[in-house]
C-alpha positions as CSV (number, residue, x, y, z in Angstrom):
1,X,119.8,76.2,201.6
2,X,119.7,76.3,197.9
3,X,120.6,73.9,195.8
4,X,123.6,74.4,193.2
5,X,122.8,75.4,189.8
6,X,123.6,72.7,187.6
7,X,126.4,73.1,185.1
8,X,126.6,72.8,181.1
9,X,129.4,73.3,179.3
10,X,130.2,74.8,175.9
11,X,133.6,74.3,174.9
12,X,132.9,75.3,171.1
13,X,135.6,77.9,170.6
14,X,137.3,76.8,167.5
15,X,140.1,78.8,166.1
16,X,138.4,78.3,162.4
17,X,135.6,80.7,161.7
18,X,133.2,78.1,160.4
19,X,133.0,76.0,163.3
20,X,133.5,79.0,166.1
21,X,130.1,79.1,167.9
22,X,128.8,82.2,168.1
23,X,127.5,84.6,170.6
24,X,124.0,84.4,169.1
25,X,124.0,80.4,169.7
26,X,125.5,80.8,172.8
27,X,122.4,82.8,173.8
28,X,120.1,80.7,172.5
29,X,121.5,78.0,174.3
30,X,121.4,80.0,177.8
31,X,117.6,80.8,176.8
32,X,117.2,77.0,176.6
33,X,118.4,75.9,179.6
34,X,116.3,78.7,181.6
35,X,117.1,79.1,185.3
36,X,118.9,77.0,187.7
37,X,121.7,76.0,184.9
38,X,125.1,77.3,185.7
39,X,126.3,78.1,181.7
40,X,130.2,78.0,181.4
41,X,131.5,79.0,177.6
42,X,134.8,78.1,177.6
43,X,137.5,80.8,176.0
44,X,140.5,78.7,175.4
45,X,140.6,77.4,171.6
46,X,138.7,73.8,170.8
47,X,140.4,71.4,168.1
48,X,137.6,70.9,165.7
49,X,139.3,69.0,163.1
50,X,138.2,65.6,162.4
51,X,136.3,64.1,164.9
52,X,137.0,66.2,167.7
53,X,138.2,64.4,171.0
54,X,142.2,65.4,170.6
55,X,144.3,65.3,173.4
56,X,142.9,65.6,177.1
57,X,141.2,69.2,176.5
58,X,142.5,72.9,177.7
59,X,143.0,73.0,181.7
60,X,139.9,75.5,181.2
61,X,137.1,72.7,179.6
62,X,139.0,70.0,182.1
63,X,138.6,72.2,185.1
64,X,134.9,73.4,183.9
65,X,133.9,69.7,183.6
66,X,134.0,69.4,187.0
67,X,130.9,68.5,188.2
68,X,129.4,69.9,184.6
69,X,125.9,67.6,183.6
70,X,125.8,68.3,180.2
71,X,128.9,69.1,177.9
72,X,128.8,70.7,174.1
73,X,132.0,70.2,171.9
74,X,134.1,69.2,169.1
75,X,134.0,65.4,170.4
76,X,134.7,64.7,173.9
77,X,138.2,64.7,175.1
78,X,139.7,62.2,177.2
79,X,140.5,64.6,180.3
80,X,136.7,66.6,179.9
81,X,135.7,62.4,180.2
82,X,137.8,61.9,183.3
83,X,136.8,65.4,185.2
84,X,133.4,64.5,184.4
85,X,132.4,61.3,184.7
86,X,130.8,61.7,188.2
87,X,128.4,63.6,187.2
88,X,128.0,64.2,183.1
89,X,124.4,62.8,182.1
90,X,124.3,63.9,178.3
91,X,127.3,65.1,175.6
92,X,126.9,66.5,172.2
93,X,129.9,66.7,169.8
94,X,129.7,69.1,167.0
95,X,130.7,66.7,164.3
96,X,129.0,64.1,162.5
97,X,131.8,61.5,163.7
98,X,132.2,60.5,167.1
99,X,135.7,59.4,167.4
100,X,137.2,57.8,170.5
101,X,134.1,60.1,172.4
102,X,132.0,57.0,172.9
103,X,134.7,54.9,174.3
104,X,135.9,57.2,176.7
105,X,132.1,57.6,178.2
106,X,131.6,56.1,180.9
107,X,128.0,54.0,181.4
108,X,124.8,55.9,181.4
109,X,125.7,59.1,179.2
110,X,124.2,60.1,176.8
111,X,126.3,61.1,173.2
112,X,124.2,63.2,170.3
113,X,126.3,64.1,167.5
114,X,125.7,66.2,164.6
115,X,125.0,63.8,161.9
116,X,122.9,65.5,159.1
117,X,123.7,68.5,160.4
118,X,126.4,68.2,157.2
119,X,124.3,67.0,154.7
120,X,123.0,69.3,153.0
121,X,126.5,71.1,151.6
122,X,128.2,68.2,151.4
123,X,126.1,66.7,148.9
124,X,126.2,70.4,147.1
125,X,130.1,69.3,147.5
126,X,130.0,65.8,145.7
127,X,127.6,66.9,142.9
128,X,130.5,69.3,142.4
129,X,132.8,66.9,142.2
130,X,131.1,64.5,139.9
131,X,130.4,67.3,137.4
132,X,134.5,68.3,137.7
133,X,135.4,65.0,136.1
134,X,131.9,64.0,134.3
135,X,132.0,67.2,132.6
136,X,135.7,67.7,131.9
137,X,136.6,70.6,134.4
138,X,139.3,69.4,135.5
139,X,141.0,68.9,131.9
140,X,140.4,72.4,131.7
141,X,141.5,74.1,134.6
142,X,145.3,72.0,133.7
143,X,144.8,73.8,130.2
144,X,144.2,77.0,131.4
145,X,147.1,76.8,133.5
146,X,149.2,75.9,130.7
147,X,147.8,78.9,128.4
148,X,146.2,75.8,126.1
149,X,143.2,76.5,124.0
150,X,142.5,72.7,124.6
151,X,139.2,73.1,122.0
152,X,140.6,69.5,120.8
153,X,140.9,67.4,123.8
154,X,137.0,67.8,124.1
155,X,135.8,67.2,120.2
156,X,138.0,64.1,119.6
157,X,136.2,62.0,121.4
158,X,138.9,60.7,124.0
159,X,138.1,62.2,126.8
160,X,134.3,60.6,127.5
161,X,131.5,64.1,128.1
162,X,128.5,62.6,130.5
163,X,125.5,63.8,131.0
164,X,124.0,63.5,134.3
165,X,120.9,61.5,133.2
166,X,123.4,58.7,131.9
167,X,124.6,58.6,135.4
168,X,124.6,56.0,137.8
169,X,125.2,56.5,141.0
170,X,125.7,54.2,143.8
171,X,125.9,55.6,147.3
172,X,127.9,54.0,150.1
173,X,125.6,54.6,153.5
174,X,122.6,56.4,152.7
175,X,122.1,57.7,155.8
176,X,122.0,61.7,156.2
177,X,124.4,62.4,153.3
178,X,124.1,60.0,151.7
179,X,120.4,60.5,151.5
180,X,121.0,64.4,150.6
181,X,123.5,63.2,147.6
182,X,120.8,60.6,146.2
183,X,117.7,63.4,146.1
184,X,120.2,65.6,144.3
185,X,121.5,62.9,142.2
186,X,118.3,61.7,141.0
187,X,116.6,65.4,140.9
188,X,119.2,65.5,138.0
189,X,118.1,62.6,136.4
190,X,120.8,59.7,137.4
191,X,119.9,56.1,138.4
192,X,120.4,55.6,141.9
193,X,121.3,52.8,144.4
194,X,122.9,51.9,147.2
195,X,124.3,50.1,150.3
196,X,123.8,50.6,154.3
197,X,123.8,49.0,157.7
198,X,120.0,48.8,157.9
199,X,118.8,48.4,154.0
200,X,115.0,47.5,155.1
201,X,115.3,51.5,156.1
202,X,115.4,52.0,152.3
203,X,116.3,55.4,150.4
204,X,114.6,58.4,149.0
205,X,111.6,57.6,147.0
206,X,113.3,56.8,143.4
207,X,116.1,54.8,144.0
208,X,116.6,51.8,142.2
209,X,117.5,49.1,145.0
210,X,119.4,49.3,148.7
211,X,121.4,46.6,149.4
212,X,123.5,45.7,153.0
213,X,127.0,45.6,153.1
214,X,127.9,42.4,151.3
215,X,126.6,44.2,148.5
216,X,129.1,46.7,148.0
217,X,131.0,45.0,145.1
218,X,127.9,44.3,143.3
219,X,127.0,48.1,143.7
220,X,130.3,49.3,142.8
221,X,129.9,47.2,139.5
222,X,126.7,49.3,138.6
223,X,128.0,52.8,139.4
224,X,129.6,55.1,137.2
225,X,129.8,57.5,140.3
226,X,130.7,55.4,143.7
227,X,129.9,57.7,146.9
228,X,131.8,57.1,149.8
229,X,129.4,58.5,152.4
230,X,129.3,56.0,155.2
231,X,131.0,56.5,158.8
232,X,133.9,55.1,160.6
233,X,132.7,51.9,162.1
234,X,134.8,48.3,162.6
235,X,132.4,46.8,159.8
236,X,133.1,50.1,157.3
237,X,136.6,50.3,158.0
238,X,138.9,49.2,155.0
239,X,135.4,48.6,153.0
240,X,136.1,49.9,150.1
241,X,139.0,47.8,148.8
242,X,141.0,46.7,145.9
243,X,138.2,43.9,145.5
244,X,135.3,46.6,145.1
245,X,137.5,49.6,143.1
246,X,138.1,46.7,140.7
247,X,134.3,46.2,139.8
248,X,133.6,50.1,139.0
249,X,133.0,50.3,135.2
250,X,135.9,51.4,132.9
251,X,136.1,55.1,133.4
252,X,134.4,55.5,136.9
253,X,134.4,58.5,139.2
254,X,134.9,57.9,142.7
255,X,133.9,60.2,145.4
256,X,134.8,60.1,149.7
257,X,133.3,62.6,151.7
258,X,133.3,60.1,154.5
259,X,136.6,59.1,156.4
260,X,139.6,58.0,154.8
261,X,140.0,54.7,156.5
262,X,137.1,53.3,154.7
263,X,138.7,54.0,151.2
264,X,142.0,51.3,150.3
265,X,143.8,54.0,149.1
266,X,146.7,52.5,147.8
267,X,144.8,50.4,145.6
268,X,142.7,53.8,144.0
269,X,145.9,55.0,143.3
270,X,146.6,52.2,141.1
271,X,143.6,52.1,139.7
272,X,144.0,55.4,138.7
273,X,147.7,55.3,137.2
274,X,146.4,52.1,135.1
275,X,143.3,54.6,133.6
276,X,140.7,52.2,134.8
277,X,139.0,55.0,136.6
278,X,138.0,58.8,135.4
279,X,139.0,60.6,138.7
280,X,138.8,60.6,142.4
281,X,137.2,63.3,144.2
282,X,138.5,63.1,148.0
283,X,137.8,65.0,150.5
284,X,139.4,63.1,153.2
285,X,142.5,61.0,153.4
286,X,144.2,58.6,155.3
287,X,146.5,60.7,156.7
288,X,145.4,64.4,157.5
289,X,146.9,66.6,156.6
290,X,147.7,64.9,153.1
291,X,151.2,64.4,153.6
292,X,153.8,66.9,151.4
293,X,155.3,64.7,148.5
294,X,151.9,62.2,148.2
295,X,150.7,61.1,144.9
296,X,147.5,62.2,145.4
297,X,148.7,66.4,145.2
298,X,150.4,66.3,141.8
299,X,147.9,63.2,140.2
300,X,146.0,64.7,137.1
301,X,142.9,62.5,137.6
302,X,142.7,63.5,141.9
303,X,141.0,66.5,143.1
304,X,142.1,67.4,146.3
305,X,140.3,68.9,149.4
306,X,141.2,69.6,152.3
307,X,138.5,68.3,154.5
308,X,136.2,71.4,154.1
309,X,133.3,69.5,152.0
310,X,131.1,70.5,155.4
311,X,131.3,74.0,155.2
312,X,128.8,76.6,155.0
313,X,127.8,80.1,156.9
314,X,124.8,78.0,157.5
315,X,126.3,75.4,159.8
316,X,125.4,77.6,162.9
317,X,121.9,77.7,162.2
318,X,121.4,74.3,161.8
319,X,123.4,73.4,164.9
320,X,121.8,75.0,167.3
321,X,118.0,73.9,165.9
322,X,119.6,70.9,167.3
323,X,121.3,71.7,170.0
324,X,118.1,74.0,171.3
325,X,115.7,71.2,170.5
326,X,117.9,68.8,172.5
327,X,118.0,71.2,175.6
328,X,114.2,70.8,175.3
329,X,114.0,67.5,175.3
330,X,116.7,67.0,177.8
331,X,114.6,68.6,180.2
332,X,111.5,67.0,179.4
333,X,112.4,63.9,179.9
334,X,111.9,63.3,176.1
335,X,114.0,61.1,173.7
336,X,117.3,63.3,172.5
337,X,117.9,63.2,168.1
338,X,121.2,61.6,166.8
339,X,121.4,59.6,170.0
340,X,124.7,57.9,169.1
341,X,124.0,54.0,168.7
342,X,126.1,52.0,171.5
343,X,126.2,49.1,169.2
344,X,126.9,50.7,165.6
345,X,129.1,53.3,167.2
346,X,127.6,56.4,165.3
C-alpha cells in the first residue's frame, strides 16, 4: 500500500490585492514541493491585517490543517494550531510579525516569517516621510488646500528647510528595515546610528555607533529623525516613552513603521501640541484602525497612514524567493531563513 501524500497548506487568499497570493506563486510552490505532497490552496478569504493569526481561521484552513505538515499564511490562527498540532512540522506567516503564532505552536514546529521581505519599500516609505516634514511638504499640501500661495511661510525663516546631509538619523532595531532605512539614509548623506537587541551584530558599513537597548535615550538625544523600526517583543513594548520623546532635539521628526505599542503615544501627542517636535510620520497606531474623532487625523504636524508602508507589486516576488528557497531546504534537511527566535519572539 502506498503511503499518503503528505499535506501543505496555503491559506494566502487575502481579500486585499497586495497581499492575495497569486496563481503564479501558487505554482511555484507546487513545483517545489515535487511529488508525494498533497497541495491544498485554500479559497475562503485570509485576514492579513496586522500580524495575521485572527480568530480560529475559516472552517476550510481548520478542516485542511488536518493532518497538514507544513502550513503557509497570514500568521497562524488558533484553530489551524489546534487541527494541526499532531502533525504540523514547519509554518510560515506572511508578515514580518508573528503575533500570538508562536505561542499557540505547540513544541517542535518550526515558524519562518517574512521579515525583510518588507524592507525594501518600507524604507522607500520612511525616506518619504522624513522629506514630508524636513522639506516642508506638508505645510504645503494645508496651503494648497486652502488656495494659499504660502511663498512666505518658507522665506521667513520659521518654519526650519533641512537638508538631508544635516540629518541625523537614529534607527530603533536595525534589523531588516532598519538596515534598508540606514543605507538609504546615509546614501543621502545623513549621520547615522542606532540601537538593537544584539549591537555586536553592528549596522551597514557607515554608521556612526550601535548601541543596545539602554541606549535609546541617548540615541534619541542625537537624532533629528528617530526611526521606529523594531518589532513587538516584551523588552520593545512601551520603549519609546515620554522619557526618550523628551531627549529628541527641538524640532525632531519622528517616524514608526514598526507596531504601535512600542511608541507612548500619548506622550507624542503632547510633545507635538507643545512644538517640541517637527512632525510624526506613523504608519501604525495603537489602535487599528485609527479610531474616528483621534487627535492624530486632524493634527497639522501627523501624517497619517493607514498601515500600507509595506506595500509594493513586488511583494509577491520576493515572497516566494523565500517561500521556494524554504521548500528546498525543508526537504533537504537544511537550516530554514527567518527561523523565528523562541527566545526573542521574532
Amino acid at each position: 500500500m502506498s503511503a499518503s501524500p503528505r499535506r501543505l497548506v496555503i491559506d494566502l487568499a487575502s481579500p486585499r490585492a497586495a497581499w492575495r497570493i497569486p496563481p503564479s506563486s501558487v505554482s511555484a510552490i507546487r513545483t517545489a514541493v515535487g511529488t508525494g505532497w498533497d497541495v491544498i490552496e485554500i479559497q475562503a478569504p485570509a485576514v492579513s491585517d496586522g500580524d495575521g493569526a485572527y480568530g480560529s481561521g475559516s472552517p476550510e484552513s481548520v478542516n485542511a490543517a488536518r493532518g497538514a505538515e507544513i502550513y503557509f499564511g497570514f500568521g497562524v490562527p488558533a484553530g489551524v494550531a489546534g487541527a494541526a498540532k499532531e502533525t504540523l512540522r514547519w509554518a510560515h506567516t506572511a508578515t514580518a510579525g508573528v503575533g500570538q503564532s508562536l505561542a499557540q505552536l505547540g513544541a517542535g514546529v518550526l515558524l519562518t516569517n517574512s521579515a525583510g521581505v518588507h524592507a525594501e519599500p518600507m524604507a522607500d516609505w520612511v525616506i518619504a516621510a522624513i522629506a514630508y516634514f524636513t522639506r516642508g511638504l506638508d505645510r504645503m499640501v494645508s496651503a494648497q488646500r486652502q488656495g494659499r500661495w504660502a511663498k512666505e511661510d518658507f522665506t521667513d525663516g520659521a518654519l526650519p528647510m533641512r537638508e538631508f546631509r544635516d540629518l541625523k538619523l537614529g534607527v530603533f532595531g536595525l534589523g531588516g528595515i532598519g538596515t534598508a532605512v540606514a543605507r538609504r539614509a546615509l546614501a543621502l548623506g545623513m549621520k547615522v546610528a542606532g540601537v538593537r537587541r544584539r549591537p555586536e551584530r553592528g549596522g551597514p558599513k557607515g554608521v556612526e555607533w550601535v548601541g543596545k537597548l539602554e541606549d535609546l535615550a541617548r540615541l534619541a538625544s542625537t537624532s533629528d529623525v528617530l526611526v521606529i523600526a523594531a518589532p513587538h517583543t516584551t523588552a520593545t513594548a512601551g520603549a519609546v516613552d515620554a522619557r526618550v520623546l523628551e531627549r529628541l532635539p527641538h524640532q525632531a521628526v519622528v517616524v514608526n513603521v514598526s507596531r504601535g505599542s512600542l511608541l507612548d503615544e500619548q506622550a507624542l501627542l503632547e510633545l507635538l501640541e507643545k512644538r517640541r517636535l517637527r512632525g510624526a510620520a506613523l504608519d501604525v497606531f495603537g489602535t487599528e484602525p485609527l479610531p474616528a474623532g483621534h487627535p492624530f487625523w486632524s493634527h497639522p504636524r501627523v501624517l497619517v497612514s493607514p498601515h500600507v508602508s509595506a506595500v509594493s507589486g513586488r511583494f509577491w516576488e520576493r515572497e516566494t524567493a523565500l517561500v521556494v528557497d524554504n521548500i528546498r531546504s525543508y526537504l533537504a534537511g537544511a537550516p530554514l531563513t527567518n527561523l523565528v527566535d523562541l527566545e526573542a519572539g521574532y
